[in-house]
C-alpha positions in Angstrom: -23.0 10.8 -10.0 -19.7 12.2 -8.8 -18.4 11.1 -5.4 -16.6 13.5 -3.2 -12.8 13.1 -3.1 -12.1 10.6 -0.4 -16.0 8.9 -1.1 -15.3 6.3 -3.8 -16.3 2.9 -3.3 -17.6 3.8 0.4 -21.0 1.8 -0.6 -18.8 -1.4 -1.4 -16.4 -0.9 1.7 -20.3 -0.3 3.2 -21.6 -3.8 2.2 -18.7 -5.4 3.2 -18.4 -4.2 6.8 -22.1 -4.9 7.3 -21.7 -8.3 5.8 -19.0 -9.1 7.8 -20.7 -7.6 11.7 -23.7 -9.9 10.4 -21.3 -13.1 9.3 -18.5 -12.4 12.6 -17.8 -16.4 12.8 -18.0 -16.9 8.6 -16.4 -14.2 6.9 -15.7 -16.6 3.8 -19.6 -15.7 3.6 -18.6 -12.4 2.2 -16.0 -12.9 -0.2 -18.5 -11.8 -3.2 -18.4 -8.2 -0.9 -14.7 -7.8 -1.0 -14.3 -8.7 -4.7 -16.5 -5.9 -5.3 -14.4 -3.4 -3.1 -11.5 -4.6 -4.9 -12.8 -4.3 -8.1 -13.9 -0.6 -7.2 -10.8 0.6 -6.1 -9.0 -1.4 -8.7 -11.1 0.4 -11.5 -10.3 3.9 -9.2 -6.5 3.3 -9.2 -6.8 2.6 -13.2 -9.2 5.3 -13.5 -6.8 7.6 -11.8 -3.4 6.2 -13.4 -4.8 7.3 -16.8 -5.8 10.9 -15.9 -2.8 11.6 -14.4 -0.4 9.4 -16.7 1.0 7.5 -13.6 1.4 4.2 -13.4 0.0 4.0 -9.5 -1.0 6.1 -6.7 1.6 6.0 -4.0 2.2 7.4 -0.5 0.2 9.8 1.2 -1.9 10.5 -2.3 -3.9 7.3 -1.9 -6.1 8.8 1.1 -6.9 11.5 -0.7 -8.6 9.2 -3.5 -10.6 6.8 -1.0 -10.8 6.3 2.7 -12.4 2.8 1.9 -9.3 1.3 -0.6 -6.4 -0.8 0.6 -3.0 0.9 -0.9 -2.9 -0.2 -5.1 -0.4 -3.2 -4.2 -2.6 -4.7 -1.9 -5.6 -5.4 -4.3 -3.3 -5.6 -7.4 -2.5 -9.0 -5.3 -5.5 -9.8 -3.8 -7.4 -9.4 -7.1 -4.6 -12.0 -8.6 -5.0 -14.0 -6.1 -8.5 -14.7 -6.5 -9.6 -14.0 -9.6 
């Protein structure tokens, strides 16, 4: 099913935001939720990169692909961070 521009990995950012209201004093409860929203929007920024032949989404673009995704750098290094 294609998501509306903007849309992709909402459910994940979703999950995690609910997870997190229902866990306020043990967020390290929901770590499992924010690797998935990570992974999402890493697989978007890759998915993107190859049909357009860029290397990352920068700037102003990135909204445009997903209200719920942290700029690429930030789960490039989250992601390696805890892998």
């Amino acid at each position: 099913m294609k998501q509306e521009p903007g849309q992709s990995c909402q459910a994940e950012a979703c999950a995690l935001q609910t997870c997190l209201s229902a866990h306020t004093y043990s967020p390290e409860r929901c770590d499992a939720h924010l690797k998935q929203l990570y992974q999402c929007c890493s697989k978007l920024y890759q998915d993107r990169a190859e049909n357009n032949g860029t290397e990352h989404v920068k700037g102003s673009n990135q909204e445009s692909i997903s209200t719920a995704c942290p700029m690429p750098g930030v789960v490039e290094r989250w992601l390696k961070n805890h892998p």
